[in-house]
C-alpha positions as CSV (number, residue, x, y, z in Angstrom):
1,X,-5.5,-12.4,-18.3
2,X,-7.6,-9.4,-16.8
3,X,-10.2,-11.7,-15.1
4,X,-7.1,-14.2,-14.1
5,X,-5.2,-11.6,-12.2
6,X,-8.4,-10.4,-11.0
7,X,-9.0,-14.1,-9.0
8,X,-5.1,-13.9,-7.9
9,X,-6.0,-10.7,-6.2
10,X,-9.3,-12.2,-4.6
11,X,-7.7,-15.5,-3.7
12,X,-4.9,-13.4,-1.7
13,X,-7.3,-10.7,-0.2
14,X,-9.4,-12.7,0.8
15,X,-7.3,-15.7,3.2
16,X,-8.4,-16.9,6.3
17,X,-7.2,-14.0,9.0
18,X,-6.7,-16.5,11.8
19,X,-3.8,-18.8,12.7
20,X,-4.7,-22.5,12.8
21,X,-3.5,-23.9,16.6
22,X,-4.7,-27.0,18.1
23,X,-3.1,-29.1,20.9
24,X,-4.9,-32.3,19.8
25,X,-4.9,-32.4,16.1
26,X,-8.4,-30.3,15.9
27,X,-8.5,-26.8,14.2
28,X,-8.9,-23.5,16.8
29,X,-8.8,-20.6,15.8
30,X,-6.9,-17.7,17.2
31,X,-7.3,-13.9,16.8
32,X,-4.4,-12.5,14.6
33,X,-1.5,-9.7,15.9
34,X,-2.4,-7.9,13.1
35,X,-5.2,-5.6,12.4
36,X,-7.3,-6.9,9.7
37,X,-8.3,-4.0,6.8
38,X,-10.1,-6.6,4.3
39,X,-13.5,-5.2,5.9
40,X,-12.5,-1.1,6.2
41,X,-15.3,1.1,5.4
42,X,-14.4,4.3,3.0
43,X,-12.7,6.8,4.5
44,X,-14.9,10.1,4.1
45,X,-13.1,14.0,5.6
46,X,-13.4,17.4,5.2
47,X,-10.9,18.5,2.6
48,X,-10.7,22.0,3.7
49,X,-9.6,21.3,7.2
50,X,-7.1,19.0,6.0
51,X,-5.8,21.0,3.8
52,X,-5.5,23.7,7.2
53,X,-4.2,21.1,9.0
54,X,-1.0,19.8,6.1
55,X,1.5,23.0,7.7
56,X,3.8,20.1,9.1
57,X,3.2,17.6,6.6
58,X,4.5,19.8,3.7
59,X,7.9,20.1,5.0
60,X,8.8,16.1,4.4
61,X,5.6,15.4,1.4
62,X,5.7,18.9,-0.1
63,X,2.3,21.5,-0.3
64,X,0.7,19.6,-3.1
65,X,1.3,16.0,-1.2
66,X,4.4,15.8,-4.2
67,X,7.7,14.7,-1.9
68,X,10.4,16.8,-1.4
69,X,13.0,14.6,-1.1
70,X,13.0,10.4,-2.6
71,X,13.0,8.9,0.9
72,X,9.4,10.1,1.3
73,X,6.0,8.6,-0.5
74,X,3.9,11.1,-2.2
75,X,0.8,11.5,-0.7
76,X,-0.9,13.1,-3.9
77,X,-3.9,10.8,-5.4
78,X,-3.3,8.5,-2.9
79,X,-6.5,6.8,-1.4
80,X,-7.8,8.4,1.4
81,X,-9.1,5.1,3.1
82,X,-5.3,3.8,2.6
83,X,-4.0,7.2,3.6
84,X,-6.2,7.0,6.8
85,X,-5.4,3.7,7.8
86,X,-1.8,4.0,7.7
87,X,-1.7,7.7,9.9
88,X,-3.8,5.6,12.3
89,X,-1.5,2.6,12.0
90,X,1.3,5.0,12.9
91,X,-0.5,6.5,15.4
92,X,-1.7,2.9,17.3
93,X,1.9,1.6,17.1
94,X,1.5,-1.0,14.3
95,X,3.5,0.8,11.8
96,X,6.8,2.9,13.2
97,X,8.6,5.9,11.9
98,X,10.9,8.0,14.3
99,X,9.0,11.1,12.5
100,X,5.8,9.3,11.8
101,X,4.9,8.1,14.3
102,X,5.1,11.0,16.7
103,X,3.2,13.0,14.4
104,X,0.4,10.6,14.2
105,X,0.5,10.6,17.9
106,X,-1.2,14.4,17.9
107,X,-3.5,13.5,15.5
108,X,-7.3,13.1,16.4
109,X,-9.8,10.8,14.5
110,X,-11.3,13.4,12.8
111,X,-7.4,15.0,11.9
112,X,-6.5,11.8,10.2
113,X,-9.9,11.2,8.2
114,X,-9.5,14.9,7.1
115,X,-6.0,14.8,6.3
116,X,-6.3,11.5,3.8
117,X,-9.4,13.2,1.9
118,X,-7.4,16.4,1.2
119,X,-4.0,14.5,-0.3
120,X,-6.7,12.4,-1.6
121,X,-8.1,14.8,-3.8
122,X,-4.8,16.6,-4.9
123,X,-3.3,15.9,-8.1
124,X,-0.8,12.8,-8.8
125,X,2.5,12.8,-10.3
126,X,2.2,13.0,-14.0
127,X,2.9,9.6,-16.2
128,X,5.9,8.6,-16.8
129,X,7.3,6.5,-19.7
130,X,8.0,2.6,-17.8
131,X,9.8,0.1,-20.0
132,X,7.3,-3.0,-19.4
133,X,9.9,-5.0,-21.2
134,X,12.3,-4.6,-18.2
135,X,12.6,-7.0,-16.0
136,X,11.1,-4.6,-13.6
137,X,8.5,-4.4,-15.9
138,X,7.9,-8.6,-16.4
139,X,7.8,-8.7,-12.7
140,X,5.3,-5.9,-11.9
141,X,2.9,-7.2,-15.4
142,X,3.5,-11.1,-15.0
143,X,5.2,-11.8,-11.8
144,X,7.8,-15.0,-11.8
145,X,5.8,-18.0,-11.6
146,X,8.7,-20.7,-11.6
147,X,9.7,-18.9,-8.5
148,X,6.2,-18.2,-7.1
149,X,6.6,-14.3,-7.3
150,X,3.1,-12.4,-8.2
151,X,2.5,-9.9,-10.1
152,X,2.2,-6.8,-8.6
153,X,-0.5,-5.6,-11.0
154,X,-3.0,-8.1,-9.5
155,X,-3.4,-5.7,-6.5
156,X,-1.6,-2.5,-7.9
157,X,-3.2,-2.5,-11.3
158,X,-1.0,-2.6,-14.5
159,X,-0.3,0.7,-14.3
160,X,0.6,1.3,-10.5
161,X,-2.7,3.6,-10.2
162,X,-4.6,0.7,-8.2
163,X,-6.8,-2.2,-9.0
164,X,-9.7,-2.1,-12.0
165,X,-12.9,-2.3,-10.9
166,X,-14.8,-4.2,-13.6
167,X,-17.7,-2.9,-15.8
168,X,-21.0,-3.2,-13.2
169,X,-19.2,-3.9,-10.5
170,X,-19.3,-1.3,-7.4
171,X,-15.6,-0.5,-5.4
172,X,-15.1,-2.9,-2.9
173,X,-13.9,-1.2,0.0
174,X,-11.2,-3.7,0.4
175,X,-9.4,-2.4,-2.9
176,X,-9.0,1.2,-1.1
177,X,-6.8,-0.3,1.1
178,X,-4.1,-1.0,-1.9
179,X,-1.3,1.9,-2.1
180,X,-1.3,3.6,-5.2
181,X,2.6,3.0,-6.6
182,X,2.8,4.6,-10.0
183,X,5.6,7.3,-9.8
184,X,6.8,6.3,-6.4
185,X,10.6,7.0,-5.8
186,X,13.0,4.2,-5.9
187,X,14.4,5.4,-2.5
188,X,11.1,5.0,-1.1
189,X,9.9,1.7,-3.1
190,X,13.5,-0.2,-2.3
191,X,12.9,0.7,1.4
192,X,9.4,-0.5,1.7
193,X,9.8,-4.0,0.3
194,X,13.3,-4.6,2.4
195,X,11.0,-3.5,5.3
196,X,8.3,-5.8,4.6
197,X,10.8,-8.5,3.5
198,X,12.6,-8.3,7.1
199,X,9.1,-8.0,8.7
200,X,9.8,-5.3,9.7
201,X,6.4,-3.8,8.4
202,X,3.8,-6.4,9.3
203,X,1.3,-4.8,11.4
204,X,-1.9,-5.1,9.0
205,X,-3.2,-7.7,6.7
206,X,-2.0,-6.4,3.8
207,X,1.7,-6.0,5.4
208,X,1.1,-9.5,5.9
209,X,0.2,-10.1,2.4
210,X,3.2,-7.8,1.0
211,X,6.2,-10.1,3.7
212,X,4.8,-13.2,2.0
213,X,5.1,-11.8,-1.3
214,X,8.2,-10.0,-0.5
215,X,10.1,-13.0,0.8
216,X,10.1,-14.4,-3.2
217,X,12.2,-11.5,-4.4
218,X,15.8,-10.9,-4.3
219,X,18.1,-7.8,-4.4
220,X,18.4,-7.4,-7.9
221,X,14.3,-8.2,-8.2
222,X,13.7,-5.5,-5.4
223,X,16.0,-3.2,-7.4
224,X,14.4,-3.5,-10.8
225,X,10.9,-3.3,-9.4
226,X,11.7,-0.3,-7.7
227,X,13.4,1.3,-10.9
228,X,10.3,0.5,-12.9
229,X,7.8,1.7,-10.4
230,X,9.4,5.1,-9.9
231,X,9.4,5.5,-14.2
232,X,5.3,4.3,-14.5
């Protein structure tokens, strides 16, 4: 099952990034809308200065990157690539957030990469105790296959903390582009997946790959996912 969720992960990481358009019945290819992160380099900072430069963030994600309130992720043990690539998202305009996004907008280069090393390297939310018999839990372990719903550990890992890399293989730098979930509020959690249900989050390829996957669940699927999530 391991190697099998493995391939689904691949399979889905790895699709064409180009939109198939041709007038007279032959293929074309057109640039996608969408910034494409399946080739982003590792994010590398200076901890230190980020850490100087978290003042603001604190208020909303709390001085140890541990939120303050439900409606905000946790930053904590987060990876930094996916950390960096979603301020600069912010900042570009592909991802919006009344707050968000004008904070971004002061943000240098070197600000973000700094920023996502230092949350990076703080300390995540301890474990919780998930029931992986819930339904939450069958969805987020084995998906739905009768209604083509994937399981979320493919890309997420089984317990929320990211993909496994298997024995002798090295970190793809894809993988760092995958949000760590475990222990994510289910505020936050039922927010994100009506966002990227709606389309209203789309703005990268794996935004892309989350409105796809998104569009198979249901209320009641998006609320016991989120329940589980925020218990892992």
């Amino acid at each position: 099952m391991p190697r099998l969720l493995h391939l689904v992960a691949l399979a889905i990481l790895w699709a064409p990034a180009f939109s198939t358009v041709a007038a007279d019945g032959a293929a074309a290819r057109k640039p996608a809308t969408w910034v494409d992160l399946r080739r982003q380099p590792p994010i590398t900072g200076d901890a230190r200065a980020g850490q100087a430069r978290s003042t603001v963030c604190a208020a909303c994600h709390g001085p140890q990157g541990l939120a303050i309130a439900p409606n905000f992720p946790d930053l904590a043990g987060q990876s930094a690539t996916y950390l960096y690539v979603q301020l600069k998202t912010f900042k570009h305009g592909q991802r919006s957030d009344p707050v968000m996004s004008g904070q971004a907008a002061t943000l240098s280069d070197a600000d973000m990469r700094n920023l996502a090393v230092h949350y990076a390297s703080l300390p995540a939310r301890p474990a919780g105790r998930a029931d992986a018999a819930s339904r939450g839990g069958r969805l987020f372990l084995d998906g739905d296959p009768a209604r083509g719903v994937p399981p979320c550990q493919a890309c997420h890992g089984p317990s929320g903390r990211g993909p496994r890399v298997y024995p002798g293989d090295a970190p793809q730098p894809p993988w760092a582009t995958f949000p760590r979930l475990h222990g994510l509020s289910a505020i936050y959690v039922t927010k994100a997946l009506h966002d990227f249900r709606s389309g209203a989050r789309r703005g990268t390829s794996n935004a892309q790959i989350m409105h796809g996957v998104a569009q198979t669940l249901d209320d009641a699927d998006i609320q016991a996912l989120s329940s589980y999530i925020a218990t892992q």
